[in-house]
C-alpha positions in Angstrom: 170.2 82.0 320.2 173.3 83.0 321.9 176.0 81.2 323.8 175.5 81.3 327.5 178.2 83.5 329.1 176.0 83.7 332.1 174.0 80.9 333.2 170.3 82.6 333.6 166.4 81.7 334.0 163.5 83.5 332.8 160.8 84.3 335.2 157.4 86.1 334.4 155.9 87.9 337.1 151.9 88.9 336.6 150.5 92.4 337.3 148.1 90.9 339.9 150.9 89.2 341.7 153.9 92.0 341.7 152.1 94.6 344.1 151.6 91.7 347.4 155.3 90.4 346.4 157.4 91.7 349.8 160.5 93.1 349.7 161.7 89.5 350.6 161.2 88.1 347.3 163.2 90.6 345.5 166.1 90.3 348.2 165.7 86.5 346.4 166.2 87.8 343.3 169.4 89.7 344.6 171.0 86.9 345.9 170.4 84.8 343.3 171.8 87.5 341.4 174.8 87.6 343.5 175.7 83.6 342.9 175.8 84.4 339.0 172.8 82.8 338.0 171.2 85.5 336.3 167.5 86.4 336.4 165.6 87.6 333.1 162.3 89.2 334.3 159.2 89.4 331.8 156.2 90.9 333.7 152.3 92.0 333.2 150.3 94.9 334.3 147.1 94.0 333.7 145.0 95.0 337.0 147.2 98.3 336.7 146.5 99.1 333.0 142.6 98.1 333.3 142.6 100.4 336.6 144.2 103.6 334.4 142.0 102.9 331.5 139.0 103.4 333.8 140.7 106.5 335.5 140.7 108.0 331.7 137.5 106.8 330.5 138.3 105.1 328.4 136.7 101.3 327.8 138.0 98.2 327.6 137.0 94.6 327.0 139.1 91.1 326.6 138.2 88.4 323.8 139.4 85.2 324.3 141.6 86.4 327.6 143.3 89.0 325.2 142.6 93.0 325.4 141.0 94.5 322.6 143.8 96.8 322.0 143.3 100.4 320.3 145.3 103.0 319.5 143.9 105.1 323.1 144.4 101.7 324.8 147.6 100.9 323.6 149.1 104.4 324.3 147.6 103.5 327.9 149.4 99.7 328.1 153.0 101.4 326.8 152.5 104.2 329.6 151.5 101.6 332.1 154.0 98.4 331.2 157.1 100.2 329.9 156.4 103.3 332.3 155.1 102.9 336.1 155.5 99.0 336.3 158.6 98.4 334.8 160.3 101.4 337.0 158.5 100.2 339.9 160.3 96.9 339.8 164.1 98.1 339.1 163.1 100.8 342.0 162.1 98.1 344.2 165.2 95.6 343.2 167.5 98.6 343.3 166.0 99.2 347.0 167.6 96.0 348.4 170.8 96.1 346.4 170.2 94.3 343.1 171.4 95.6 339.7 168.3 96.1 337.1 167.9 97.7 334.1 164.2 98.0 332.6 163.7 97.4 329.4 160.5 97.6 327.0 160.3 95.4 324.0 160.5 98.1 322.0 163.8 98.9 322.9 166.7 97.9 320.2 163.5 96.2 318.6 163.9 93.1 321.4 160.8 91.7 320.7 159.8 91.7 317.2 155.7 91.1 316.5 153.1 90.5 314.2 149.5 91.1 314.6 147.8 87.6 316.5 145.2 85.4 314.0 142.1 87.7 315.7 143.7 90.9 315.4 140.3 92.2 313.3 138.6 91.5 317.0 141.0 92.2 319.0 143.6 95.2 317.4 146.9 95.8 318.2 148.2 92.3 320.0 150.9 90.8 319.2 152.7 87.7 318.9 156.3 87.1 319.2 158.1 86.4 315.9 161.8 87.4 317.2 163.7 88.1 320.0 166.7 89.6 320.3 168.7 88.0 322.8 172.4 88.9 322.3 170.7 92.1 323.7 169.6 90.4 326.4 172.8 88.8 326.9 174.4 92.3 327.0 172.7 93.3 329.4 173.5 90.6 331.7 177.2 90.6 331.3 176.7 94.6 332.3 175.8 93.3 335.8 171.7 93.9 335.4 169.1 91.8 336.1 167.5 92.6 332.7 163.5 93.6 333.3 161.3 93.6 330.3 158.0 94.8 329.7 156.1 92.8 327.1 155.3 95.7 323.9 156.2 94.0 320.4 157.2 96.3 317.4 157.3 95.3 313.6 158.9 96.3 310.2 157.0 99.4 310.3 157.6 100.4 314.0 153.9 99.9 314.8 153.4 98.9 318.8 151.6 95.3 320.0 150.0 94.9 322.9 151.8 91.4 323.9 150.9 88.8 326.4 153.1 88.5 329.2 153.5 84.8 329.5 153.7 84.4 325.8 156.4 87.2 326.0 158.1 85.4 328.8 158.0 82.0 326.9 159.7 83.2 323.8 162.4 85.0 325.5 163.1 81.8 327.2 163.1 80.1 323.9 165.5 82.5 322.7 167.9 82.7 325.2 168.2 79.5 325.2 167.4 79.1 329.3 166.5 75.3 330.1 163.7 77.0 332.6 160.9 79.3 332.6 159.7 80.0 336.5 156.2 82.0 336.0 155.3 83.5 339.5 151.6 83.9 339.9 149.2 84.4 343.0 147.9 80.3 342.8 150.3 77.7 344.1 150.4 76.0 340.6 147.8 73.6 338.8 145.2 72.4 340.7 142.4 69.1 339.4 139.8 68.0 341.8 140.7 64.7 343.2 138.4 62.7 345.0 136.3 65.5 345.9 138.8 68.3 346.4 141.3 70.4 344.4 144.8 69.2 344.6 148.2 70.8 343.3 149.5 68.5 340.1 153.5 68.6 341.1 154.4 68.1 337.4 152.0 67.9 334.4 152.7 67.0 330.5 152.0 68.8 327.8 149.5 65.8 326.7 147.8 66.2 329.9 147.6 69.9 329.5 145.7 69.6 326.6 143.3 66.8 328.0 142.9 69.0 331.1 141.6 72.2 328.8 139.0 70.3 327.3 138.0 68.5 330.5 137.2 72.1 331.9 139.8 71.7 334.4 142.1 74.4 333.0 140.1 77.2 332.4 139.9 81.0 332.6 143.5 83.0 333.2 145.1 79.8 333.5 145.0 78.8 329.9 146.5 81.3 328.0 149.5 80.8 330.8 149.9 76.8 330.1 149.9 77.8 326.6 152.2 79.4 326.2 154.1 77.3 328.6 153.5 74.6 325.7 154.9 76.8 323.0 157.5 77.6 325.4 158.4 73.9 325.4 158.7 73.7 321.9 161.1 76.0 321.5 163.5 74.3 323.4 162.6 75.4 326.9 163.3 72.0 328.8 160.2 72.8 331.9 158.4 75.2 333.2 156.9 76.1 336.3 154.3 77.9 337.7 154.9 78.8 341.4 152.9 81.2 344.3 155.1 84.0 344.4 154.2 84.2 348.4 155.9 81.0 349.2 158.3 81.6 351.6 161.7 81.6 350.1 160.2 80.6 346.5 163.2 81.4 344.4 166.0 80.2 346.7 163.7 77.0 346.9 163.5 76.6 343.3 167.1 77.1 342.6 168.4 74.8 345.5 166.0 72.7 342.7 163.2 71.9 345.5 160.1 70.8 344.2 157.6 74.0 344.6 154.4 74.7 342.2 153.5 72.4 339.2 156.6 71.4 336.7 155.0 71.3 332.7 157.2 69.6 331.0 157.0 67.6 327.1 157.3 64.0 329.0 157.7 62.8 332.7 160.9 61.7 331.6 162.1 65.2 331.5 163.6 66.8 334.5 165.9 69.8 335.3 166.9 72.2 337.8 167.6 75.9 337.6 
């Protein structure tokens, strides 16, 4: 961990979310930029990877919400995540005046990796053993808005496929932000209530758990409220999971109005950005 020169927040973007995101939302990220409160940016590329994979031929398939990562597919997810993605974004934040430098996890060896528990099903994904984050921290006292795409590397300099939010959650850890802000295309957590869904404003980690084996977490939400959890135990004081299409989402968030669903380790815990 590394001392705070700049006060920052991470905030993990999904693939699925980052093409309907209008120019708007990065002139957010700009101006939040602009009052020195630095944004980290972690983001996915899954619809994008799955959509080159099929130009190319070449199969895939997801156990357990991960993708079973080759060597063709992971030569695919670097192109896609490190490549097209991650220079879309700086383009698009360089567009309306932002400072951004893109970064892959491979870079300066950021984001150290080991093969996950299932990597005989799955291959070549990852999970985070180390960050780097005086990098990081480098980068921000350049001026950038530092933009990461989640590939791991070991000892031996062999690639992992990484989840994004579990990227995301240990670079908050790392750094040492008090908040994780993971943008998605839902409005947060939602639980039927009296015969209808309705958004949970701020959820436990107890109730997390409860709420995966109840059924209602399920799919693409649990590996994000996962590693939310993990996140938390790091150090990570909340997180929260907000619609990226809000209007004003970010300048919302940091004047510290309540937006999305808050997961935090009690209800006595509270922060803002």
């Amino acid at each position: 961990m590394v001392s705070q020169l700049k006060q920052s927040f991470v905030m993990k973007c999904g693939g699925s979310t980052l093409a309907d995101l209008p120019d708007s939302f990065y002139e957010q990220l700009r101006d939040v930029q602009q009052a020195a409160l630095v944004p980290v940016i972690v983001h996915g590329g899954g619809p994008a990877i799955s959509d080159t994979l099929g130009k190319l031929g070449i199969e895939t398939e997801f156990v357990n919400g991960l993708r079973k990562t080759s060597e063709d597919v992971l030569d695919v997810v670097e192109m896609v995540l490190a490549g097209s993605m991650n220079k879309q974004i700086v383009r698009r934040l360089n567009r309306v005046g932002a400072s951004a430098l893109g970064l892959s996890g491979t870079d300066g060896r950021l984001i150290q990796a080991k093969p996950v528990a299932e990597a005989d099903q799955v291959g070549f994904v990852g999970d985070v053993t180390q960050v780097d984050a005086a990098l990081i921290q480098g980068v921000m006292e350049m001026g950038y808005i530092p933009v990461i795409a989640p590939i791991g590397i070991d000892d031996n300099a062999q690639r992992y496929n990484i989840n994004a939010d579990t990227a995301a959650g240990a670079v908050a850890a790392h750094l040492g932000a008090d908040r994780l802000v993971v943008i998605t295309d839902v409005a947060g957590i939602m639980k039927p209530v009296d015969g209808k869904l309705t958004l949970l404003p701020v959820v436990t980690i107890q109730e997390i758990e409860e709420m995966i084996v109840s059924g209602d977490i399920y799919g693409g939400m649990i590996p994000k409220v996962r590693a939310a959890m993990k996140c938390l135990e790091g150090g990570v004081t909340e997180v929260v999971i907000a619609k990226g299409t809000e209007p004003d989402v970010l300048r919302r968030l940091v004047a510290g109005e309540e937006l999305g669903t808050r997961i935090v380790v009690s209800h006595n815990e509270t922060v803002g950005v």
